[in-house]
Residue frames as qw, qx, qy, qz and C-alpha x, y, z in Angstrom:
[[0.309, 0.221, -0.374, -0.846, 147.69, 111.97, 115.04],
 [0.433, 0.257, 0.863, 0.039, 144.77, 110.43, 114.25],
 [0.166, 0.019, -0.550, -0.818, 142.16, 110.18, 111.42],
 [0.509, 0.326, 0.555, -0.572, 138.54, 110.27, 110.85],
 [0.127, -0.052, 0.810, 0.570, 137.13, 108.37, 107.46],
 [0.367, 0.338, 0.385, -0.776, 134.42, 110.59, 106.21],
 [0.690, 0.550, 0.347, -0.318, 134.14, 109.57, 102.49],
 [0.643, -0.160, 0.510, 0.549, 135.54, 108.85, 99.35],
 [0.109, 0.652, -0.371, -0.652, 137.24, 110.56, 96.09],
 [0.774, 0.401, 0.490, 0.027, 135.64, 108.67, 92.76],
 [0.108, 0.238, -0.625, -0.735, 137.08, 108.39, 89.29],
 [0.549, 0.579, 0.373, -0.474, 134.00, 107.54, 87.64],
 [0.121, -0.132, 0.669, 0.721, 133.58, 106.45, 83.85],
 [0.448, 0.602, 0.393, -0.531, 130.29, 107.55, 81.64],
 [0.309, 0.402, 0.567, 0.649, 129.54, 107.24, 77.76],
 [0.151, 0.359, -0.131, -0.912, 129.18, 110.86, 76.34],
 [0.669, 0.481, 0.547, -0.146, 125.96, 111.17, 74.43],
 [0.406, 0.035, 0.653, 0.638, 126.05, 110.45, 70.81],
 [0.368, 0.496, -0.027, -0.786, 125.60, 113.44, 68.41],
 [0.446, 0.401, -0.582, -0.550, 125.24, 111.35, 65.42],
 [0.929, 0.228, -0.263, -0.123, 125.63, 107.61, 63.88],
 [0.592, -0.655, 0.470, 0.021, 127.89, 105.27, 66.19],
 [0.286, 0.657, -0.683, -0.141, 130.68, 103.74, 64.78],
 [0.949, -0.224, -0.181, -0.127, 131.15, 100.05, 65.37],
 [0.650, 0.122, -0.382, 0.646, 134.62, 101.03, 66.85],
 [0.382, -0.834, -0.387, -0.091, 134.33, 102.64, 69.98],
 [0.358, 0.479, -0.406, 0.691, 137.28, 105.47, 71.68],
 [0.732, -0.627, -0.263, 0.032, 137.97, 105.25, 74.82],
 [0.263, 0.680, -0.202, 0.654, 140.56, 108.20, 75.84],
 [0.647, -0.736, -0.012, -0.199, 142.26, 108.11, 79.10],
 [0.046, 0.664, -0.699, 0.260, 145.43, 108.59, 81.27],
 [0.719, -0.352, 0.492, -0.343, 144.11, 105.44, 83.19],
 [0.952, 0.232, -0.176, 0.097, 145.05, 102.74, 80.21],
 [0.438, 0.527, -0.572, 0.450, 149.27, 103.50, 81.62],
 [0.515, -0.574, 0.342, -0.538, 148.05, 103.00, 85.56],
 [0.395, 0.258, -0.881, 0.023, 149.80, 100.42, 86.96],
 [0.193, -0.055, 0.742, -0.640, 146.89, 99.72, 88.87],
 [0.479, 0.414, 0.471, -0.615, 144.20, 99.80, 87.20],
 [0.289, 0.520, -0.600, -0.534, 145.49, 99.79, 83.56],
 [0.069, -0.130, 0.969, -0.200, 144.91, 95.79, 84.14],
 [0.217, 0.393, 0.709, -0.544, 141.80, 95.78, 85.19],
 [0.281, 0.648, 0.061, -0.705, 140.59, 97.82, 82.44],
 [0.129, 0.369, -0.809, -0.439, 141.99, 95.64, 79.83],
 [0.034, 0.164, 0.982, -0.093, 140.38, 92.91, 81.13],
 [0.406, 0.509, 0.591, -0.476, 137.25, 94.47, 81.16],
 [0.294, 0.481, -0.537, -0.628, 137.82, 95.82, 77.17],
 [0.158, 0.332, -0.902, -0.224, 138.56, 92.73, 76.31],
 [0.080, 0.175, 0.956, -0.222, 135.41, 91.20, 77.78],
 [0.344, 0.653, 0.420, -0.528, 133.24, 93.38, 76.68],
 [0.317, 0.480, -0.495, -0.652, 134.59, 93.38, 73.04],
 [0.160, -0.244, 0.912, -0.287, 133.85, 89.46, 73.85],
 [0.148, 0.328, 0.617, -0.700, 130.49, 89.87, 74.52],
 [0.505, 0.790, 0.151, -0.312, 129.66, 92.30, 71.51],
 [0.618, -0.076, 0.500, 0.602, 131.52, 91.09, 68.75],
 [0.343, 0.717, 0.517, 0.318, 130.18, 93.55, 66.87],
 [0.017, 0.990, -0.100, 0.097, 131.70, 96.41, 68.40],
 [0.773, 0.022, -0.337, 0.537, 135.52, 97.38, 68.99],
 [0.472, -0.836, 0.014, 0.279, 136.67, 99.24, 72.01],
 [0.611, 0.554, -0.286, 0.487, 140.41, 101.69, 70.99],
 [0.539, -0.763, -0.093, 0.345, 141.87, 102.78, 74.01],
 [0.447, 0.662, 0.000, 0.601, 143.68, 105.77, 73.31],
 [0.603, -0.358, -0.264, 0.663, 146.50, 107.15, 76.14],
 [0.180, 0.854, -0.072, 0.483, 146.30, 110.47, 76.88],
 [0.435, 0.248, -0.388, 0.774, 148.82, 111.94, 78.98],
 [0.239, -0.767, -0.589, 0.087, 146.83, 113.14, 82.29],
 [0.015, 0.652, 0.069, -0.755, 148.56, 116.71, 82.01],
 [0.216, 0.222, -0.339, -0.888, 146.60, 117.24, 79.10],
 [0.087, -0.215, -0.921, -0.312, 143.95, 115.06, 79.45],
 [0.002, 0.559, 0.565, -0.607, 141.36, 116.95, 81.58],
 [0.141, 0.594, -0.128, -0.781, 141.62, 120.06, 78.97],
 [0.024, 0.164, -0.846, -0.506, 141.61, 117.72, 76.10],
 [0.016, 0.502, 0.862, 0.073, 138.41, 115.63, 77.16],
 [0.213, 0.749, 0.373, -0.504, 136.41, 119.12, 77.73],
 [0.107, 0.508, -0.488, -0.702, 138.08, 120.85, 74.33],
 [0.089, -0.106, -0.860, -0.490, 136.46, 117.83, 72.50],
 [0.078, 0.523, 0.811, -0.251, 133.26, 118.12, 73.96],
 [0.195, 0.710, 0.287, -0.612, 132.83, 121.55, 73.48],
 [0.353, 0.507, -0.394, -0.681, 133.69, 121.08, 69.59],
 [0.814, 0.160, -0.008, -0.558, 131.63, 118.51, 68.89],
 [0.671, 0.324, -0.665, 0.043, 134.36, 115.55, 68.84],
 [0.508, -0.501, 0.590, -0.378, 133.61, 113.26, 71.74],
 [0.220, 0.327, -0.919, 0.019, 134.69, 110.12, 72.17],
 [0.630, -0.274, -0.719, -0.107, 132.45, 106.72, 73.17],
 [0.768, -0.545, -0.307, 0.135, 133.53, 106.88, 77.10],
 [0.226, 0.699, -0.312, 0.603, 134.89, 109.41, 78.86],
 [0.653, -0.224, -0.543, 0.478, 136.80, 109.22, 82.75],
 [0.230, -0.671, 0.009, -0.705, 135.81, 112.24, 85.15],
 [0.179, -0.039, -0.610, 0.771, 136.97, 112.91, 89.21],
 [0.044, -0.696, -0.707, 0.115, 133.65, 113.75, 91.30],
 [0.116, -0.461, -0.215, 0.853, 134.22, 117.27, 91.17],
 [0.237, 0.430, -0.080, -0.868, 133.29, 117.66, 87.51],
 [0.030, 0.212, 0.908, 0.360, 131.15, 114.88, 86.22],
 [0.049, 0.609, 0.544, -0.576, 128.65, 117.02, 87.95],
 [0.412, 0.681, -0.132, -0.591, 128.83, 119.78, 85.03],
 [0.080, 0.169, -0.844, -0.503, 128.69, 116.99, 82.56],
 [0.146, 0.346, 0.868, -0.324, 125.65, 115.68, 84.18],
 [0.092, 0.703, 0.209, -0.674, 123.98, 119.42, 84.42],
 [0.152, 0.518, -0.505, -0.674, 125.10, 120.17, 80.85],
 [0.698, 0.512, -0.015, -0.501, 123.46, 117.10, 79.53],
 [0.211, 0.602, -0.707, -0.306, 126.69, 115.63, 78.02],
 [0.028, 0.087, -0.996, 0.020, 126.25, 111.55, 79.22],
 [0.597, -0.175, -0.572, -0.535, 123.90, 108.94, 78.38],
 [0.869, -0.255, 0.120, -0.406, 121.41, 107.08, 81.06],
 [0.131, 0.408, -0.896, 0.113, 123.58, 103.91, 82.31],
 [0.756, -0.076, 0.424, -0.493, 120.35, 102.18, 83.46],
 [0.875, 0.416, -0.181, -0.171, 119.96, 99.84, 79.94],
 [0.460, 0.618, -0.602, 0.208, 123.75, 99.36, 79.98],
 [0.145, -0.325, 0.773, -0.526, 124.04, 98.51, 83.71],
 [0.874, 0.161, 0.311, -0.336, 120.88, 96.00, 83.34],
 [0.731, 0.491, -0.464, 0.093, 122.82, 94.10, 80.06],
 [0.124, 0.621, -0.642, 0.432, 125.71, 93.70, 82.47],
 [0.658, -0.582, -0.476, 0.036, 123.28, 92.24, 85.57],
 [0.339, -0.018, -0.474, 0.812, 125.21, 94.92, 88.06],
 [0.261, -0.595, -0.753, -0.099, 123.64, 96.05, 90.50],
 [0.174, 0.779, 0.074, 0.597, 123.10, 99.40, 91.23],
 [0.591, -0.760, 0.054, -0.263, 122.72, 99.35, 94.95],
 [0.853, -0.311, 0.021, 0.419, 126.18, 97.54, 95.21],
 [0.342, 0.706, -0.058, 0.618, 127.72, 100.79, 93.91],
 [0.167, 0.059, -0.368, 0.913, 129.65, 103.44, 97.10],
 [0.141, -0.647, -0.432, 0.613, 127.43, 105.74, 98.72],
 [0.120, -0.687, 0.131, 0.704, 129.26, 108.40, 96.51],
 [0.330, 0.078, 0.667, 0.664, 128.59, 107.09, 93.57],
 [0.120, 0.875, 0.442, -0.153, 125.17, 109.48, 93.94],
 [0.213, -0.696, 0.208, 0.653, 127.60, 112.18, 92.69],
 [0.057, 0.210, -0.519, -0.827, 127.03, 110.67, 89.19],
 [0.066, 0.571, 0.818, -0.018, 123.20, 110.36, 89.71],
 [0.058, -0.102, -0.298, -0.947, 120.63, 112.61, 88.67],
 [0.664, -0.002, -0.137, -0.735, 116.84, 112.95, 89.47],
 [0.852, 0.027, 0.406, -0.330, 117.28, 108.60, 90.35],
 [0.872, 0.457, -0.108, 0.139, 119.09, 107.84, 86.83],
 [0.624, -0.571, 0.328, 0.421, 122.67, 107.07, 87.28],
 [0.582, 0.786, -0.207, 0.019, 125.35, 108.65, 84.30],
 [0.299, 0.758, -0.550, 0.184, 128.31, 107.57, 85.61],
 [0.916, -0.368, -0.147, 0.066, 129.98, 104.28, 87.55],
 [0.421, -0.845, 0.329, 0.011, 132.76, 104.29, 89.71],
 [0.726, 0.406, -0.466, 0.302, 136.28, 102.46, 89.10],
 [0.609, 0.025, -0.425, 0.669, 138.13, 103.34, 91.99],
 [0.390, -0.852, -0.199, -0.287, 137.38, 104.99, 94.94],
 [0.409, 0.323, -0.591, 0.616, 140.52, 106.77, 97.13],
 [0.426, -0.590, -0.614, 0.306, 139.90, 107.40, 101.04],
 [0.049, -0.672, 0.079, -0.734, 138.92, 111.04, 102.15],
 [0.645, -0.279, -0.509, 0.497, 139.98, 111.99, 105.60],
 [0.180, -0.887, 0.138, -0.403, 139.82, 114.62, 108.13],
 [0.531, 0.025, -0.574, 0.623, 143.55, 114.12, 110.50],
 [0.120, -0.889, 0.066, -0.438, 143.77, 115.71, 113.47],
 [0.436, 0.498, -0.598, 0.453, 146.32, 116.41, 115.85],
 [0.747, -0.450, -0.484, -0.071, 146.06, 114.67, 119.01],
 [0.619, -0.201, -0.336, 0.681, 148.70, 116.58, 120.94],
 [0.009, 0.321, 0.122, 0.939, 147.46, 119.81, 120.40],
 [0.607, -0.494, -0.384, -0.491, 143.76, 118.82, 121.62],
 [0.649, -0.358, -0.395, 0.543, 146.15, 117.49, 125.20],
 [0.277, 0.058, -0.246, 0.927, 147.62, 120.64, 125.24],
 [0.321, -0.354, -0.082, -0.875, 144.81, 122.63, 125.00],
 [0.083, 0.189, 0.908, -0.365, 142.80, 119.94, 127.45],
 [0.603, 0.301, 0.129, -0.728, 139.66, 119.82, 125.22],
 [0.603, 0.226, 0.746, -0.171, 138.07, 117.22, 123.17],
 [0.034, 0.000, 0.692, 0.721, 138.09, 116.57, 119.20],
 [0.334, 0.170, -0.014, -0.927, 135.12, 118.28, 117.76],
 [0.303, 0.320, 0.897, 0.020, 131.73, 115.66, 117.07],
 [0.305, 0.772, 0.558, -0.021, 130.03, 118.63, 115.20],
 [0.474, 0.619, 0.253, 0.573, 130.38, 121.24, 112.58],
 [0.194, -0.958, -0.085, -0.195, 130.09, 124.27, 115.20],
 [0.647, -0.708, 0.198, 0.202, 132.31, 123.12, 117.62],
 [0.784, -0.059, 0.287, 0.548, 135.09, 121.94, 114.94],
 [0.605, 0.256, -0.064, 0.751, 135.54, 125.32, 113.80],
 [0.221, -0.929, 0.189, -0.228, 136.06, 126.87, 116.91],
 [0.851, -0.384, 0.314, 0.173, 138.62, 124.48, 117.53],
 [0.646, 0.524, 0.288, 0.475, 139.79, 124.98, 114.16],
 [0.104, -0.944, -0.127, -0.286, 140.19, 128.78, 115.38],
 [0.389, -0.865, 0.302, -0.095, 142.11, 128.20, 118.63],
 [0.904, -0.161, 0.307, 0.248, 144.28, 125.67, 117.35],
 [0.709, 0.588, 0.173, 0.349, 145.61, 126.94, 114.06],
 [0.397, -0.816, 0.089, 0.411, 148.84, 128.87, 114.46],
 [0.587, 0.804, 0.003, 0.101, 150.32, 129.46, 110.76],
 [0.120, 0.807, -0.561, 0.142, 153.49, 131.28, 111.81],
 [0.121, 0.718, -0.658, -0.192, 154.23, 128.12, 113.18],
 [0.565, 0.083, -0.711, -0.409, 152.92, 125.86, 110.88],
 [0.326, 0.093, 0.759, -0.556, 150.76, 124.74, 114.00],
 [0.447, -0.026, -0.141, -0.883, 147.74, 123.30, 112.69],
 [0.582, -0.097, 0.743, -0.317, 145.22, 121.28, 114.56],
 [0.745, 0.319, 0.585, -0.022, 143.49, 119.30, 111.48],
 [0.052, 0.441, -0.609, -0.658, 144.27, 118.50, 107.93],
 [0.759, 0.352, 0.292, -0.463, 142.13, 117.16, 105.06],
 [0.099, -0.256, 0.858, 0.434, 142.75, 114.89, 102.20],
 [0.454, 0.491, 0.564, -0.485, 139.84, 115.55, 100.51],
 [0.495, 0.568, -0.254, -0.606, 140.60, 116.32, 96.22],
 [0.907, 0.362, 0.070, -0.202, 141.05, 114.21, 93.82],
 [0.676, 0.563, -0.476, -0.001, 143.64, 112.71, 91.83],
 [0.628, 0.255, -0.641, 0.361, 146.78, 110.45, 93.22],
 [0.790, -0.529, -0.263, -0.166, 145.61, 109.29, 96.64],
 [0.727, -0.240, -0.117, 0.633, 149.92, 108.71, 97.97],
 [0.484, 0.110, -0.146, 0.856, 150.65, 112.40, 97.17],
 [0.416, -0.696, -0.250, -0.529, 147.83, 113.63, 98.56],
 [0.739, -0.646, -0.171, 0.090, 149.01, 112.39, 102.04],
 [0.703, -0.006, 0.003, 0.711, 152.48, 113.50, 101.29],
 [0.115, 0.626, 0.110, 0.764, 151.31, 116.63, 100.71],
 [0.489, -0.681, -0.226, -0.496, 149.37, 116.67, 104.02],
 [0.840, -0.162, -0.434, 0.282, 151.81, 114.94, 106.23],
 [0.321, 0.280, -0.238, 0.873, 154.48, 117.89, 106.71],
 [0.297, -0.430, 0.118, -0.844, 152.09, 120.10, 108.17],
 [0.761, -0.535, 0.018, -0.366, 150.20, 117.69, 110.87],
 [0.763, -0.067, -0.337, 0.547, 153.97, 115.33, 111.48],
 [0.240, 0.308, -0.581, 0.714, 155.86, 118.29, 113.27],
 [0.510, -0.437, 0.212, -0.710, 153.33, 118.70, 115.82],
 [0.775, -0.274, -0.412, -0.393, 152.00, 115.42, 116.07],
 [0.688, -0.633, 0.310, -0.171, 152.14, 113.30, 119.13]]
């Protein structure tokens, strides 16, 4: 089995524009304050940035991530949004489109970070050149494929979009659970993403 590393899966964080008058306490709503990765990291960065601006406080407020997705859109669309909100690349896009987040330029200048030391992918929360959204964490996306299959068949792993799915075609065999490539390509938890993908390209593999 091998793998090809084509790009990566962003969590992204963005301040939601403000309808009104800002508090001088700021909410900050997210399954990521209980990660035992990152949770850390985040503190530390609270905590330096409350530092910084004594004048403002940061709350971090756990939500549970099966109900946080539905939660952070359910406040938006009734008019109760929080300071900073935490969005997967798939849908920071229709926050973007919709308007919802402020311009990070001002914020990312204050800071001195530089923009150009951001991913590749972090153009997913760009817009027209302005950037709404910065990365945190960035899993690996992958395309597997099965290296015994491509023997059997005596052909070469696809180098282009045509060829990989006709290969994709003569390889795949469902009934039994034959399949030449697998992806690992959404979002969320990065380890059961490959667990998920494993079963199907391990029996075959070489």
């Amino acid at each position: 089995m091998n793998v090809v590393i084509r790009k990566a899966v962003l969590t992204l964080i963005a301040a939601f524009v403000s309808t009104g008058s800002r508090d001088a306490a700021m909410q900050w709503p997210s399954f990521l304050w209980s990660d035992p990765g990152l949770a850390p990291a985040l503190k530390e960065l609270k905590t330096t940035l409350m530092q910084e601006n004594p004048q403002d406080h940061i709350n971090n407020v756990l939500i549970p991530v099966s109900t946080f997705w539905g939660k952070q859109f359910a406040d938006l669309r009734n008019g109760s949004l929080s300071d900073i909100g935490t969005f997967y690349d798939p849908d920071v896009r229709a926050y973007i489109e919709r308007g919802s987040l402020e311009r990070l330029a001002d914020y990312l200048s204050a800071a001195n970070i530089d923009r150009g030391s951001f991913l590749p992918t972090t153009s997913l929360g760009q817009k027209y050149g302005h950037i709404y959204a910065a990365p945190v964490v960035a899993n690996a996306r992958a395309l597997f494929y099965n290296t015994k299959l491509f023997r059997q068949a005596r052909t070469q792993p696809p180098k282009e979009t045509a060829t990989f799915l006709e290969a994709e075609k003569g390889l795949r065999k469902p009934e039994l659970r034959q399949f030449g490539f697998a992806t690992a390509s959404k979002p969320s938890n990065a380890s059961l993403m490959f667990i998920e993908v494993s079963s199907a390209i391990h029996i075959k593999a070489a």
